[in-house]
LOVEX-824496 format. One line per 3 residues: number of its first residue (from 0); their letters; for each residue y, x, z of N, C-alpha, C. Coordinates in steps of 0.001 Angstrom, whole numbers, plus 500000, padded with zeros to 6 digits. Layout:
<vonus>
NUM> A> Y X Z Y X Z Y X Z ~ ...
</vonus>
This chain:
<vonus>
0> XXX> 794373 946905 650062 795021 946080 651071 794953 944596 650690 ~ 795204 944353 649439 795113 942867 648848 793205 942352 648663 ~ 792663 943212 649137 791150 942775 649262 790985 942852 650437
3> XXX> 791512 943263 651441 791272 943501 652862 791559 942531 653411 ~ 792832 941697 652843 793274 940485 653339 792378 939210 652388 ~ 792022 939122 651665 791421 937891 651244 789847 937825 651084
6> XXX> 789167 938835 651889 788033 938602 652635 788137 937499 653614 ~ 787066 937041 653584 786510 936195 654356 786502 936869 655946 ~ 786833 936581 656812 786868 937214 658422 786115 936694 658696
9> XXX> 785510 935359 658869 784105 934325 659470 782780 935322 658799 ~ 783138 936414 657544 781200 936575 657181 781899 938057 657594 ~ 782871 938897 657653 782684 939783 657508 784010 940697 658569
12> XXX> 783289 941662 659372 784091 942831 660415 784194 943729 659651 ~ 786268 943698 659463 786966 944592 658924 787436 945517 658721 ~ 787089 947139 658660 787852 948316 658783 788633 948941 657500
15> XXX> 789784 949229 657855 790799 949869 656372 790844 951125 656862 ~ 790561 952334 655607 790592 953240 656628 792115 953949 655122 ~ 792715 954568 655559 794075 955049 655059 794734 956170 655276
18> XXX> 794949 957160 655047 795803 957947 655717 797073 958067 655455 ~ 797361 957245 653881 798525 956785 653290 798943 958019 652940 ~ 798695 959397 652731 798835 960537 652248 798703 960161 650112
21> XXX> 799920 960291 649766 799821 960096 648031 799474 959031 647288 ~ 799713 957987 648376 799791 956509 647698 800447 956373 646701 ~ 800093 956036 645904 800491 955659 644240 801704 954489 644200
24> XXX> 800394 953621 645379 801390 952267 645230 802286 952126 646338 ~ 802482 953523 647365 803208 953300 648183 804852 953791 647533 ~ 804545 954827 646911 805703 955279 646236 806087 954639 644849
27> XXX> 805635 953526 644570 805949 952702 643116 806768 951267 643430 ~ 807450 951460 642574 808027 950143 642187 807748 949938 640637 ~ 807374 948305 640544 806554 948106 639669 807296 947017 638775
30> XXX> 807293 947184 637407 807904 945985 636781 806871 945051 636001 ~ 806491 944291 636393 805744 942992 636075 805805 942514 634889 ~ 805149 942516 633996 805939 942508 632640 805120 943225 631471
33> XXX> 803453 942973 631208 802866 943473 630265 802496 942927 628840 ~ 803166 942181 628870 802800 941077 627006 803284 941863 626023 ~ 804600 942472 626139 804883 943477 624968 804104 944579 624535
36> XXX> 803056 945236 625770 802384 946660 625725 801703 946757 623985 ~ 801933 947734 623366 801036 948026 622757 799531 948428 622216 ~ 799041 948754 623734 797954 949357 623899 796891 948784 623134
39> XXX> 795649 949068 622463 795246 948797 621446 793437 948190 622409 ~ 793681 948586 623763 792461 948137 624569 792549 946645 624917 ~ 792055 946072 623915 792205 944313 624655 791510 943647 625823
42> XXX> 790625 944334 626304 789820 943823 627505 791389 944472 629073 ~ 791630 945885 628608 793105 945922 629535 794002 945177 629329 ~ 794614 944759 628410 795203 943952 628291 795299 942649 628713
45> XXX> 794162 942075 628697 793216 940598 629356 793909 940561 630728 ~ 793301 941898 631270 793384 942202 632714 794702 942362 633085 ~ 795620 942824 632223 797233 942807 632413 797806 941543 632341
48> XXX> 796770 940885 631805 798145 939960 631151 797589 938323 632801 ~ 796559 938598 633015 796074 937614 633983 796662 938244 635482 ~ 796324 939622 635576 796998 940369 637026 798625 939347 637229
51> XXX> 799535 939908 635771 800652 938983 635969 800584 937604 636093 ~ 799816 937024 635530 799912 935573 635911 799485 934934 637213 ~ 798780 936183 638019 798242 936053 639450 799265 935897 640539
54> XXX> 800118 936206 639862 801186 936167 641457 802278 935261 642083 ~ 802096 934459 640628 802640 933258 641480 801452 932655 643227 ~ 800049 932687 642566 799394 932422 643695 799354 934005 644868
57> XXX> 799481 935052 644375 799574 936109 645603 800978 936014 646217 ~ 802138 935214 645970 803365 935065 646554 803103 934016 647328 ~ 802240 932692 646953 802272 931876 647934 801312 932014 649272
60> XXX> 799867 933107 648864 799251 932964 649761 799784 933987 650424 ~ 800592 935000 650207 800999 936482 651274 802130 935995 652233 ~ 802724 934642 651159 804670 934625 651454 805372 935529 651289
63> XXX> 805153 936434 650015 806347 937401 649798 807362 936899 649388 ~ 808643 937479 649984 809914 936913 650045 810324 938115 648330 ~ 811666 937870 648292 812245 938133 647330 812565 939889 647177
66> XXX> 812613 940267 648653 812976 941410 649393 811635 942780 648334 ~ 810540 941629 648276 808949 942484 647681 808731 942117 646564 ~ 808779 940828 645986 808488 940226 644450 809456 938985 644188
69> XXX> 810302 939705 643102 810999 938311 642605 810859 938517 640978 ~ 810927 937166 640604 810342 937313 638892 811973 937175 638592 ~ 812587 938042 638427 814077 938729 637822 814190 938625 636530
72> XXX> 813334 938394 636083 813275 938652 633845 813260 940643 633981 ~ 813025 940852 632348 812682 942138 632334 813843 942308 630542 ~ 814342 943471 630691 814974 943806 629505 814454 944578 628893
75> XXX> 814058 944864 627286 813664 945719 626502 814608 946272 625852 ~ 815042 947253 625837 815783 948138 625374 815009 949177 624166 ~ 815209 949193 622739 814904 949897 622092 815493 949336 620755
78> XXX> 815497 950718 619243 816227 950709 618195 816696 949168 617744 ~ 817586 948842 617176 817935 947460 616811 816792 947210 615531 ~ 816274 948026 614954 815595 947806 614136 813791 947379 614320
81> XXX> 813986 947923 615509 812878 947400 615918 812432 946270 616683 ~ 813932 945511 617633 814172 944813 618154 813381 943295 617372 ~ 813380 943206 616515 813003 941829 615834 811492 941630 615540
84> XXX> 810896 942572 615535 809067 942408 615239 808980 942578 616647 ~ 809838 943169 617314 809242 942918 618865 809647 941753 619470 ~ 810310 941216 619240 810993 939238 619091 809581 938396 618553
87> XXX> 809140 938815 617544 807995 938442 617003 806393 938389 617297 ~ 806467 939595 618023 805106 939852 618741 805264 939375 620054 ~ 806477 939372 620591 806308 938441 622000 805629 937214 621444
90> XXX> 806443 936467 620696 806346 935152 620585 804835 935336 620471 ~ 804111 935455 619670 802454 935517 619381 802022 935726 621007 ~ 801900 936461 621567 801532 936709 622987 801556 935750 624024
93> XXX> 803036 935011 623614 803454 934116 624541 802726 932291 624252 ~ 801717 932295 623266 800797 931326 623031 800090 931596 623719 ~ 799387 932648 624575 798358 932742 625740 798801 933409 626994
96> XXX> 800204 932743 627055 800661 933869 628165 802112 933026 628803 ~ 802529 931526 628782 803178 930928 628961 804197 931556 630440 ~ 803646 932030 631071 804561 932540 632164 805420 933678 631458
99> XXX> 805096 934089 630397 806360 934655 629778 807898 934398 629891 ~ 807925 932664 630042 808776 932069 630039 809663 932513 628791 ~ 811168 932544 629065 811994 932170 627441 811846 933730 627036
102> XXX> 811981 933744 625494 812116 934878 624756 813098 935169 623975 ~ 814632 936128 624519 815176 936028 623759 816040 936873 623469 ~ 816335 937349 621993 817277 938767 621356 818502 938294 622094
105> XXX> 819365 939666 622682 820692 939664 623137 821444 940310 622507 ~ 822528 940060 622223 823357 940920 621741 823738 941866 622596 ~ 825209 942886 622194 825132 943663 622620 826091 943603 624163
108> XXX> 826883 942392 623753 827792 942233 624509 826760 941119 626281 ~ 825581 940304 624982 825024 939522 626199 824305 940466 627318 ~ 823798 941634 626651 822968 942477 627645 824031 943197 628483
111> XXX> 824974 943595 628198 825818 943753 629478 826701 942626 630295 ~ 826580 941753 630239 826506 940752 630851 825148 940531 631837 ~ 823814 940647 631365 823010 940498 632146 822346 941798 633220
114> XXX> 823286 942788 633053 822931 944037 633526 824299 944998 633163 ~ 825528 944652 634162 826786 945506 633538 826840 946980 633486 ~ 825908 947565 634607 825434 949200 634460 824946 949575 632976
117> XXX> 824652 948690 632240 824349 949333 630694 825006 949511 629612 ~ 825336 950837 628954 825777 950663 627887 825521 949185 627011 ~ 826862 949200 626260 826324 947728 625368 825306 948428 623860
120> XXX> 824068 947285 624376 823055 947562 623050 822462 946452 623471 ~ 821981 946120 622012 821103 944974 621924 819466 944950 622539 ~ 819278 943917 623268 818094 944105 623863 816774 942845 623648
123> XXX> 816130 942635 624129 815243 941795 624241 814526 941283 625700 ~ 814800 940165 625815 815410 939632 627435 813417 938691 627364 ~ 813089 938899 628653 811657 938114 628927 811587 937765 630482
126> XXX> 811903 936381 630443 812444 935911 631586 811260 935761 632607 ~ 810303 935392 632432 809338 935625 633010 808749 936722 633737 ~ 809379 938527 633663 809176 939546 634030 809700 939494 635547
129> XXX> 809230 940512 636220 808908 940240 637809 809324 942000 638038 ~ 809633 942132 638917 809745 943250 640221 808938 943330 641537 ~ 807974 944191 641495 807048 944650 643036 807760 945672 643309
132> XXX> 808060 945812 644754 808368 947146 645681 806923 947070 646143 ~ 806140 948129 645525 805089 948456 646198 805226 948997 647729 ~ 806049 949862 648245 805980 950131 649369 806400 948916 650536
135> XXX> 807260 948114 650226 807576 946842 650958 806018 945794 650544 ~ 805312 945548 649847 804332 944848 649278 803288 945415 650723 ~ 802864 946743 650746 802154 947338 651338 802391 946783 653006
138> XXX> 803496 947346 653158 803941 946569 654688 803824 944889 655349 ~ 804105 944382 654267 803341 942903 654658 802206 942713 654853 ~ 801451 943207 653561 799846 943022 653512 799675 944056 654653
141> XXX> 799947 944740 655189 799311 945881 656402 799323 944875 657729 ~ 800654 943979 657678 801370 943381 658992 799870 941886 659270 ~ 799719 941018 657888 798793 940273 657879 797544 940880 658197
144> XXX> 796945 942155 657808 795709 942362 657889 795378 942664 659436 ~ 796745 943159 660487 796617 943361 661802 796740 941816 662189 ~ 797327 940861 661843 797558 939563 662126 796263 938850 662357
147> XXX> 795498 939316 661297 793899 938490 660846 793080 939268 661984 ~ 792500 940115 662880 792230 940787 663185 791938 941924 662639 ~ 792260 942954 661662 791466 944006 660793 791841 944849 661635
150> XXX> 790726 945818 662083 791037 946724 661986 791774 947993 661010 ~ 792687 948785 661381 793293 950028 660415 793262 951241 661007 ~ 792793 952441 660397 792556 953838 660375 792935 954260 659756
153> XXX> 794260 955005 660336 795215 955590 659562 794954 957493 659657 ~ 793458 957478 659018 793148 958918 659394 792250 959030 657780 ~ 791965 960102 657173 791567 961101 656267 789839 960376 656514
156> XXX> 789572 960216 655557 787608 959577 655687 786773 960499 655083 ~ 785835 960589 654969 784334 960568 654383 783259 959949 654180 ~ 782418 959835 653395 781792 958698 653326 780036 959383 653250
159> XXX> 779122 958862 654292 777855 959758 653627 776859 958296 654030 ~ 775440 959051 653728 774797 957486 653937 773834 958085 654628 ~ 773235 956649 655506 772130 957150 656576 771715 955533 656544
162> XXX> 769860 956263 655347 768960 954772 655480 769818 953886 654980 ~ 769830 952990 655309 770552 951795 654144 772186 951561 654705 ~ 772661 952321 655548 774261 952342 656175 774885 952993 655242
165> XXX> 775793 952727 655851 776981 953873 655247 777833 953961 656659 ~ 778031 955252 656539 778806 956080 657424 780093 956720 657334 ~ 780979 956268 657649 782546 956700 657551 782863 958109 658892
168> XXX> 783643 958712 658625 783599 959794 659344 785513 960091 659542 ~ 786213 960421 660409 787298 960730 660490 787032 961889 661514 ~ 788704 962445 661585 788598 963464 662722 788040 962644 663929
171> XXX> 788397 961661 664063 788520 960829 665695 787556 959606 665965 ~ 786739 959253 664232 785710 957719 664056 784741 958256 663823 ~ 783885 958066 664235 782482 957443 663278 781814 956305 663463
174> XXX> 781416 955895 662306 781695 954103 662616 780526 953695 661177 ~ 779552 952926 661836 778261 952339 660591 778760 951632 659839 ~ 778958 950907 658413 779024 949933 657714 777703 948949 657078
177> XXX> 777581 948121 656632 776870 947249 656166 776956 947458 654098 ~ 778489 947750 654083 778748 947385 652982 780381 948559 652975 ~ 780417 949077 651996 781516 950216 651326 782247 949867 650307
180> XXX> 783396 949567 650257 784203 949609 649353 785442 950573 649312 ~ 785590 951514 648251 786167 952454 648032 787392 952284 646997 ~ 788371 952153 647139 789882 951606 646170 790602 953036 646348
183> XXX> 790402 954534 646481 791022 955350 646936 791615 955756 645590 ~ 791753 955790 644507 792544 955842 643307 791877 957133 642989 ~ 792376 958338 642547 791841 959797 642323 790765 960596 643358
186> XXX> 791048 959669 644479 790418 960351 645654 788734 959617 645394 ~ 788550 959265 644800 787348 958389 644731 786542 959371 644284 ~ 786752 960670 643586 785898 961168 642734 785251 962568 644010
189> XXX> 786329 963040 644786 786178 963990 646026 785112 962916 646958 ~ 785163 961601 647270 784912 961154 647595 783302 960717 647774 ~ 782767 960267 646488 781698 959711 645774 780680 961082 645348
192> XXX> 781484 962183 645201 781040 963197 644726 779336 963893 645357 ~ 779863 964006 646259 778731 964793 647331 777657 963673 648042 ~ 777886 962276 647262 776723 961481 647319 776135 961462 645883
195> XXX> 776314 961919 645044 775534 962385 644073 776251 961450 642617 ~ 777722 960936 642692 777942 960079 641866 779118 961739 641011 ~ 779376 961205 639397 780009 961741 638335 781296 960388 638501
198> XXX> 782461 960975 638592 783184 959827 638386 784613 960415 637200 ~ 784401 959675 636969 785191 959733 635720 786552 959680 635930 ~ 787823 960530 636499 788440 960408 637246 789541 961551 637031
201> XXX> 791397 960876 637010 791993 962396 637379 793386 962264 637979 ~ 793270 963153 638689 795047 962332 638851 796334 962646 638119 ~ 797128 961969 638394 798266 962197 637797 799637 961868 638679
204> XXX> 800843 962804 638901 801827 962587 639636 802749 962105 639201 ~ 803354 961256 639774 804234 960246 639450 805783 960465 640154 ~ 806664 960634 640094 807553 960630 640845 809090 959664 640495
207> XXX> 809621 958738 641469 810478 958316 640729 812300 958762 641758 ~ 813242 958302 640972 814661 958748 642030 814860 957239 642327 ~ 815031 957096 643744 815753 955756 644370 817231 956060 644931
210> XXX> 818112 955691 644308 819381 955682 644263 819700 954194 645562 ~ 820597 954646 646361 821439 953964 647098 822725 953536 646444 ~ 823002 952762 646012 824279 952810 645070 825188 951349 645623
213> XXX> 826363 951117 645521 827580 950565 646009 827024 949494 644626 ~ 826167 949069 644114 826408 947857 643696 825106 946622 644420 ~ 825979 946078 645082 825168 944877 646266 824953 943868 645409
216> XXX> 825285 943533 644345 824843 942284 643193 823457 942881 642747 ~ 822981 943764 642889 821985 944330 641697 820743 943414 642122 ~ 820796 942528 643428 819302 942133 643557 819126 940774 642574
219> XXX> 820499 940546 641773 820875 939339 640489 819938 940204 639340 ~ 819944 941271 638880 819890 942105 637873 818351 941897 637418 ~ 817937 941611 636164 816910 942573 635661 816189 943788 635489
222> XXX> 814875 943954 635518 814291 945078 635640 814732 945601 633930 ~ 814604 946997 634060 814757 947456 632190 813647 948581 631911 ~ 813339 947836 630886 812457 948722 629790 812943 949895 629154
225> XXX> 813749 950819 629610 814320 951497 628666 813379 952219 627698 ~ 814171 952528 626462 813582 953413 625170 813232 954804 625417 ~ 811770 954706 625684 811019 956114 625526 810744 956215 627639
228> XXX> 810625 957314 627954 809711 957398 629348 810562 956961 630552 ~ 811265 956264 630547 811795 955741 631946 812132 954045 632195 ~ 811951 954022 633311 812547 952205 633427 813434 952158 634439
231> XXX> 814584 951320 634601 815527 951001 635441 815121 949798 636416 ~ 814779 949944 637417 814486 949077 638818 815599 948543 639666 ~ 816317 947412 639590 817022 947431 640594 816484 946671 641853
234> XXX> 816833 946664 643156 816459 945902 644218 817126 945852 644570 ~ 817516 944879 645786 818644 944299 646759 819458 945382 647516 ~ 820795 944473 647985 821682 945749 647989 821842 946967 647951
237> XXX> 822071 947010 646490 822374 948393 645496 821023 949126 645310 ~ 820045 949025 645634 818740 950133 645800 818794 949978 644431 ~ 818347 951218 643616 818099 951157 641940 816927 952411 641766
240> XXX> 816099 951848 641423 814917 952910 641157 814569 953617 639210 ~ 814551 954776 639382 814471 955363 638222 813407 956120 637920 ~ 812344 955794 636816 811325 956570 636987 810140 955743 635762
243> XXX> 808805 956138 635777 808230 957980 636850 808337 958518 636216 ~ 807911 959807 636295 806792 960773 635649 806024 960932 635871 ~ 805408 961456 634614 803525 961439 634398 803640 962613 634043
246> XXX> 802897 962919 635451 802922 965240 635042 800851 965113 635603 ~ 800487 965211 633948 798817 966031 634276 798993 967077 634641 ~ 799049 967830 634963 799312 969269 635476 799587 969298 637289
249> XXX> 800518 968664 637291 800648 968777 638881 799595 968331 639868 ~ 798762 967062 639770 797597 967189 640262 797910 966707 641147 ~ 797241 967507 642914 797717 966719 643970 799190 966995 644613
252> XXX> 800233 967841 644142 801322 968284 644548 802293 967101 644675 ~ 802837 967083 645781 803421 965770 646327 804888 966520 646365 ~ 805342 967664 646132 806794 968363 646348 807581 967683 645219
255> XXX> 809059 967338 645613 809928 966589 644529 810463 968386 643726 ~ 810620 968116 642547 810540 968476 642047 812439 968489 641190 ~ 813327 969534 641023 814728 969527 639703 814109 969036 638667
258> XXX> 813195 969435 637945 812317 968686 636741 812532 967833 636305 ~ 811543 966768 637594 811621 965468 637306 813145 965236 638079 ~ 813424 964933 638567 815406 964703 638838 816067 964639 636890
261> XXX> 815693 966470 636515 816508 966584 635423 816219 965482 634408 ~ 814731 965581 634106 813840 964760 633011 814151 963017 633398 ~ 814365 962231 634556 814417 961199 634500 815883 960911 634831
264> XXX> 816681 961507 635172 818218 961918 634883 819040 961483 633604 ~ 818588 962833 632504 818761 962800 631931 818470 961329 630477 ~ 817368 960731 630579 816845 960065 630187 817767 958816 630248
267> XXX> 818214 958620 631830 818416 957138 632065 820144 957089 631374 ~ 820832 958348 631879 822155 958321 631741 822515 958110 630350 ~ 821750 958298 629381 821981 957917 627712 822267 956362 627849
270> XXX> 821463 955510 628734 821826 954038 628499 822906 953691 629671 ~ 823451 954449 630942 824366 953817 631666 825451 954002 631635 ~ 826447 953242 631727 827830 953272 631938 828087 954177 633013
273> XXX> 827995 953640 634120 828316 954076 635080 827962 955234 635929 ~ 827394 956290 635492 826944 957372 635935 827176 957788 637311 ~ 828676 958017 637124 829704 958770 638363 829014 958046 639489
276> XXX> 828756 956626 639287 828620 955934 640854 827248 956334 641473 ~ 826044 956800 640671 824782 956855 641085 824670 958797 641759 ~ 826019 959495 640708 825575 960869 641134 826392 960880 642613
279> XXX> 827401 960082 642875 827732 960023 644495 827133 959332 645126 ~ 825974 958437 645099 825074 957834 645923 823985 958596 646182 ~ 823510 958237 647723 822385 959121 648486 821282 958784 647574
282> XXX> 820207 959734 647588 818933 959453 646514 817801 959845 647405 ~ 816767 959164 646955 815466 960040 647596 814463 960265 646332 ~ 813808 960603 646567 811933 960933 646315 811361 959693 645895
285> XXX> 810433 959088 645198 808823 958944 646052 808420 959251 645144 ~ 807090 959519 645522 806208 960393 644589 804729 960203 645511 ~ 803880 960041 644366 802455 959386 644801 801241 960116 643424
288> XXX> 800383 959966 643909 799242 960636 642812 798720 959040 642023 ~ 798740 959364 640884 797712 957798 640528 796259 958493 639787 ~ 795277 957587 639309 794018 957801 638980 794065 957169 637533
291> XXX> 793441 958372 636626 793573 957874 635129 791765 958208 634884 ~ 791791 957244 633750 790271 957953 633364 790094 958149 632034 ~ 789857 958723 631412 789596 959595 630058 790237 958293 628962
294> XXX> 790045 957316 629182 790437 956576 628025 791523 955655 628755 ~ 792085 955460 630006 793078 955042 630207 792965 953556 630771 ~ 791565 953351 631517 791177 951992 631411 790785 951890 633125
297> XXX> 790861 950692 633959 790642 951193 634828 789469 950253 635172 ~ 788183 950371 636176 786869 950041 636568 786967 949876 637641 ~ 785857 948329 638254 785769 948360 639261 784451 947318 639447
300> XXX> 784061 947291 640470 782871 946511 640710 781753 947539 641537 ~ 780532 947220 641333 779315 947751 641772 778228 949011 641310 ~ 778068 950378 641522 777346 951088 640690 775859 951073 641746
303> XXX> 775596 950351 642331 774466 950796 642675 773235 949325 643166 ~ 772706 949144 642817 771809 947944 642781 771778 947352 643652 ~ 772002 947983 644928 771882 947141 646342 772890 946158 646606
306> XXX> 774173 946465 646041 775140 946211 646048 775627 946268 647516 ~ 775834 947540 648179 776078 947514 649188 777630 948376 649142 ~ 777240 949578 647570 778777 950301 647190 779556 949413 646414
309> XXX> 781002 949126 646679 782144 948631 645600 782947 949768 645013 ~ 783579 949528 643979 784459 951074 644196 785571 949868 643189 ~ 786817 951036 642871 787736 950311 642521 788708 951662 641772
312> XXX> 789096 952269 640557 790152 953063 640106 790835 952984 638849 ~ 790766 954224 638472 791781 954388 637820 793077 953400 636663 ~ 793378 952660 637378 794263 951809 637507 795657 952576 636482
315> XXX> 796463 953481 637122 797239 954130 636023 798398 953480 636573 ~ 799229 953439 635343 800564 953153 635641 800755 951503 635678 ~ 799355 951194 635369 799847 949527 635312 799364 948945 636769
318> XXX> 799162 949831 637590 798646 949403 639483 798908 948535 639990 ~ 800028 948492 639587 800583 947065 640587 800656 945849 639761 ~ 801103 945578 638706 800438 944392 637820 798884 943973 637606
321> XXX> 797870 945297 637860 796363 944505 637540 795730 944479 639109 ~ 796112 945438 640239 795903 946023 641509 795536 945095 642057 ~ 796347 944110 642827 796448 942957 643762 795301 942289 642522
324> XXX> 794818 941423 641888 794578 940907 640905 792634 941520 640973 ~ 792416 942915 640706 791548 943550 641148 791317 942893 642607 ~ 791828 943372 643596 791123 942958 644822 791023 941678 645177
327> XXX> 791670 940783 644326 791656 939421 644723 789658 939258 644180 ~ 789677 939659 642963 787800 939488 642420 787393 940025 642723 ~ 786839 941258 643601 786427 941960 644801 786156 941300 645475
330> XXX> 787132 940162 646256 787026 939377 647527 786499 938812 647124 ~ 786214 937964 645798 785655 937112 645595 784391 936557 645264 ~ 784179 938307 644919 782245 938870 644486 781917 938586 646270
333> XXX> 782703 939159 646977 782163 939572 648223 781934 937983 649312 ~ 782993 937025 648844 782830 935980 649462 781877 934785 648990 ~ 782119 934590 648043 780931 933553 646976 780474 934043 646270
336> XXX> 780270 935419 646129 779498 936136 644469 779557 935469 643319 ~ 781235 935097 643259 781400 934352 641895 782113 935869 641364 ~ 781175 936119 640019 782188 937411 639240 781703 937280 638093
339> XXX> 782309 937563 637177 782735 937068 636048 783957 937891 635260 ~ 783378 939624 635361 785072 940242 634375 784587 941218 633293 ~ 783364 940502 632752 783027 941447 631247 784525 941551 630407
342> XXX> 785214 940366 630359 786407 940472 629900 786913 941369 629804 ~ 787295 942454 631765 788135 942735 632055 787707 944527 631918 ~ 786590 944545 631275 786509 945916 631326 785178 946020 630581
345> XXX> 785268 947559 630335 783604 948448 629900 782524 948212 631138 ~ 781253 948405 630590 780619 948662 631924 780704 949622 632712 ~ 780818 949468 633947 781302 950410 634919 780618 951838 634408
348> XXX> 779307 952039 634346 778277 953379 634101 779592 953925 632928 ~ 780149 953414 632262 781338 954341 631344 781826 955191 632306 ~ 782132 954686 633597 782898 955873 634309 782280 956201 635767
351> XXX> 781192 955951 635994 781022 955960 637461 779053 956409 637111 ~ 778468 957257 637200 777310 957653 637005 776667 958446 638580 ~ 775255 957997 638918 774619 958666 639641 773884 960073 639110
354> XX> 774326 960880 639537 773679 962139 638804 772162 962451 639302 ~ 771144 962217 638951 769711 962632 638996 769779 963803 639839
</vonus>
């Protein structure tokens, strides 16, 4: 959607085709906020750490209001003993990464002050950290892309080729292209498949709990890092998101699940005070498939010489920090063929192969 809109409309007639069936990023809320990661892949990292620094300019050119992205600061929550080399490794990070903004240990009493739903523990506060509602994110960029003229097809695709076209197929379209670009996350591999491509590709289900809760200050609050598999999301009046999970196993199963309820439940309530108020507030679902690839890295660009295919995946849990960011250099191969992201990744053939 964030490449759909920053195409050029003067060189190029627009179709999105969607069925919005297991959107990743429709069911995510995203905390902005990758300088601490550990991950030992520095070309992802590159790509994390620039995605975040992208959005000051994707807020001014979309106009997302506060409602979709506000840079809130982000809390790290973990052992006190570990709290101080992670004080330390920000700082190092934050020499190439200035939108970090301030870095700083809280006590136990300051972190409930900056987040009163938390037990008191000492945390590590990074003011610079941000909040995406991917599903509100989605709705703007959908509202602009009908604004611009784009067409949208909100139907199930296929993709086959005829002579130098490409051919999209729905129950209800068929419709020639010039040029294909494919961002379908896991679906890329069903997709690409039966044109003779290996894609390196898998999904994974994600599910998080969105709590309705009686506290209307929370859109003041910080996002939280909590210790070990969950993060605390808050959004404007009272919405508080808890989550995900990462179940390999479930695959394409979109059913909510006691599991995950129990597993991200259980998890969060070790750090909150206030329990009682979230188990009497209405809750929902979301739950979306994302696309991982064997080493956890995600690819995008061109596999085929003509350059007529784009493709775009496995993205992972960091989607919405490198996502928008991705399609912005997409648009940008596609509008001036300025590209330039050895940086930002392996060569694509790591994950995307034509099979002989």
């Amino acid at each position: 959607m964030t490449l759909a809109n920053y195409l050029d409309t003067t060189q190029f007639a627009i179709t999105l085709y969607d069925d919005e069936i297991g959107q990743a990023t429709r069911a995510s809320a995203g905390i902005i906020s990758p300088w601490v990661s550990k991950r030992r892949n520095k070309k992802w990292y590159q790509l994390a750490k620039d995605g975040a620094a992208f959005f000051p300019k994707l807020v001014s050119d979309f106009q997302l209001d506060e409602s979709i992205y506000t840079r809130c600061g982000t809390l790290i929550l973990r052992q006190e003993t570990q709290l101080e080399a992670l004080y330390d490794f920000a700082q190092t990070r934050k020499e190439e990464a200035p939108e970090m903004g301030n870095i700083t240990l809280l006590s136990k009493e300051e972190t409930s002050l900056e987040l009163p739903l938390l037990k008191e523990t000492p945390a590590l506060k990074i003011s610079g950290g941000g909040r995406l509602d991917g599903k509100a994110y989605l709705a703007r960029l959908q509202q602009l892309a009908i604004d611009k003229g784009l067409s949208i097809v909100k139907e199930r695709a296929t993709l086959t080729k005829k002579g130098s076209d490409w051919v999209v197929t729905t129950a209800t379209h068929s419709d020639t292209f010039d040029l294909a670009i494919i961002t379908a996350g896991p679906s890329l591999k069903p997709i690409l498949g039966p044109l003779g491509y290996h894609v390196d590709i898998r999904p994974q289900k994600g599910q998080l709990l969105e709590f309705q809760t009686p506290f209307l200050e929370s859109e003041q609050w910080p996002v939280v890092m909590l210790d070990g598999e969950a993060d605390l999301i808050p959004f404007q009046q009272g919405k508080i998101l808890i989550g995900a999970t990462h179940e390999n196993e479930a695959l394409w199963d979109l059913r909510p699940t006691k599991e995950a309820f129990e597993q991200l439940w259980h998890h969060s309530q070790s750090f909150l005070k206030k329990t009682e108020e979230f188990l009497t507030s209405p809750y929902q679902y979301r739950i979306g498939t994302r696309a991982y690839t064997s080493d956890f890295a995600p690819f995008f660009g061109s596999p085929s010489e003509d350059d007529t295919l784009f493709v775009a995946s496995g993205l992972g849990s960091s989607g919405l920090t490198v996502g928008p960011f991705i399609g912005y250099l997409l648009a940008q191969r596609l509008n001036t063929n300025a590209w330039s992201v050895e940086a930002y990744q392996k060569p694509i053939s790591n994950y995307l192969k034509k099979v002989e």
